[in-house]
C-alpha positions as a printed Julia matrix, in Angstrom:
155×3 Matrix{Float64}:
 15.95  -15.37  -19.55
 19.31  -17.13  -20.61
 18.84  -21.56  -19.27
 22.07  -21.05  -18.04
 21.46  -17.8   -15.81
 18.18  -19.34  -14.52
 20.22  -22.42  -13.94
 22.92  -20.11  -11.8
 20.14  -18.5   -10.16
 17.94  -21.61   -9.03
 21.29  -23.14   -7.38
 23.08  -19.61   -5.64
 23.18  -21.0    -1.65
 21.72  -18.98    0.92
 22.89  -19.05    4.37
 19.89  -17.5     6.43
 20.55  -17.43    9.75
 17.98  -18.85   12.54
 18.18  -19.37   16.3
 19.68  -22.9    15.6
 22.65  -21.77   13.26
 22.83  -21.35    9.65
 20.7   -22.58    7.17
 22.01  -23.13    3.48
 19.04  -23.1     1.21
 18.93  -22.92   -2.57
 16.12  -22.8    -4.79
 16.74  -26.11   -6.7
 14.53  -28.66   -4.92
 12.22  -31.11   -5.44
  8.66  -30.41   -4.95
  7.76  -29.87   -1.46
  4.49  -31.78   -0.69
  4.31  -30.83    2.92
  5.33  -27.53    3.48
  5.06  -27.64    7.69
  8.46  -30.48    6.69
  9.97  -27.34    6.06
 12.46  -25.52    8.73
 10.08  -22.38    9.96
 11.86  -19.35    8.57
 11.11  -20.77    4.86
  7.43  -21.31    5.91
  7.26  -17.32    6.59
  6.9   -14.34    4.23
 10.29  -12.88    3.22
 12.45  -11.28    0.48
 16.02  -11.8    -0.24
 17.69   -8.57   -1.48
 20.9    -7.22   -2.26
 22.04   -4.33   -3.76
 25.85   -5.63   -5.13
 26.61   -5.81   -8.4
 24.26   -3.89  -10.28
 23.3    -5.72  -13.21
 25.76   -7.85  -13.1
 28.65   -5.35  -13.35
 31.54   -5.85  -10.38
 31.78   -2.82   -8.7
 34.7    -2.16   -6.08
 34.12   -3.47   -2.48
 33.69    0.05   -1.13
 31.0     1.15   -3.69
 28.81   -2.23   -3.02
 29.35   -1.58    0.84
 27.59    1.81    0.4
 25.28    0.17   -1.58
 24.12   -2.5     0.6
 24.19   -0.1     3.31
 21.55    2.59    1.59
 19.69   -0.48    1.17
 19.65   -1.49    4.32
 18.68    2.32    5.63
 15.67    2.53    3.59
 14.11   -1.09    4.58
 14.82    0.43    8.2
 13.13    3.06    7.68
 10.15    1.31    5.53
  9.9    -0.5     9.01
 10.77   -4.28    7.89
 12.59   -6.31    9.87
 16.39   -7.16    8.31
 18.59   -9.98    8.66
 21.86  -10.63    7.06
 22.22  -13.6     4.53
 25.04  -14.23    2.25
 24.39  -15.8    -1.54
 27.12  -17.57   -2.88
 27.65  -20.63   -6.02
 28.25  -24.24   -3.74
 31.31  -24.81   -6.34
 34.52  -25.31   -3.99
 36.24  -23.16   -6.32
 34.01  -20.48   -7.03
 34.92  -16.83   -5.73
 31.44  -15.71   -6.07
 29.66  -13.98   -2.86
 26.98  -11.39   -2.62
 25.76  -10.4     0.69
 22.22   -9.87    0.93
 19.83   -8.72    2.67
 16.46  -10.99    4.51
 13.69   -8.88    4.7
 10.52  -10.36    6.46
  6.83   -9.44    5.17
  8.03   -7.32    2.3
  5.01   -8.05   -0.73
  5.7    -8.94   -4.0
  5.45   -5.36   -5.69
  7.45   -3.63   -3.35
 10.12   -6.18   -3.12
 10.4    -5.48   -7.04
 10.58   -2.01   -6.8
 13.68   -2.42   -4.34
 15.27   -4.63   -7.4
 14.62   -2.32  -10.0
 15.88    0.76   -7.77
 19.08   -1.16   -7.15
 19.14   -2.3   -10.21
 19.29   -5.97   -9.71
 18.73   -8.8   -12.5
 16.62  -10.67   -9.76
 15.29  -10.96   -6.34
 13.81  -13.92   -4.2
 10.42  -14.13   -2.92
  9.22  -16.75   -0.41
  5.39  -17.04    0.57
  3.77  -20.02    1.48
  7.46  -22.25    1.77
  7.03  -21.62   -2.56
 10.45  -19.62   -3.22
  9.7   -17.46   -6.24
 12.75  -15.36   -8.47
 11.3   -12.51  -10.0
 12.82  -10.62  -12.83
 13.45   -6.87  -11.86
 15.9    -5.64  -14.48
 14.06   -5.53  -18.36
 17.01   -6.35  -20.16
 16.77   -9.71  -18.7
 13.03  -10.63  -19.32
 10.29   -8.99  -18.68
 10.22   -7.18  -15.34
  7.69   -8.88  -12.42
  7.74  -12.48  -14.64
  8.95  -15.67  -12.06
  9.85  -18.46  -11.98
  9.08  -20.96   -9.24
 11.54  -22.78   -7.2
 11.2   -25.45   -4.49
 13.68  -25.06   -1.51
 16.61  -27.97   -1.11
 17.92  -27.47    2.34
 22.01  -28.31    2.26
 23.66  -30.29    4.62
């Protein structure tokens, strides 16, 4: 994968919401040492998925609506539990937003199945407070190969 894509990646800001408010997250920390230092929902099993944008192409609002919508239908039905999260870049002037979807206790292989089906450069894994982005689309790197983050929570 492209430094400067994994660098884009790494740093895209995730609002996840909790029962205190929003959390902005991005995948650019420092080594935690202590994972329990972490805020509870990034100690917990989840996925971050989305279903804008395939492969990186900009698709009208209404066609990434229906999209994100299917997506949502079929985790429903899959019986996971869905939150909403948006990913954005931090830059003030960046126009850049994806909404995405949180999806608790989905496993690894699954999860990439959803981003190859939606056709999605990447996805997010979290297990064990260890954020993970996983490759899903081949013409990107090989599909299933990650790269480990470390969470940075943003004021």
């Amino acid at each position: 994968m492209d430094h400067n894509l994994l660098r884009q990646y790494l740093s895209t800001v995730y609002d996840i919401q909790t029962a205190s408010g929003p959390l902005r997250v991005s995948l650019d920390g420092d080594l935690v040492q202590d994972v329990s230092s972490l805020p509870e929902v990034l100690t917990r099993p989840f996925t971050i998925l989305t279903a804008f944008n395939p492969r990186s192409m900009l698709l009208p609002r209404k066609v990434n609506d229906s999209r994100h919508t299917v997506l949502r239908d079929l985790l429903v039905l899959g019986c996971y539990r869905v939150e909403q999260c948006v990913g954005y870049e931090e830059d003030p002037e960046g126009t850049w937003r994806e909404p995405s979807w949180l999806v608790h206790g989905m496993d690894r292989e699954e999860a990439i199945s959803f981003g190859r089906v939606f056709r999605q450069n990447t996805i997010v894994v979290n297990r064990n407070g260890r954020p993970e982005l996983i490759v899903t689309d081949p013409t990107c790197d090989e599909v299933g190969r990650g790269f480990i983050g470390n969470w940075r929570v943003r004021a």
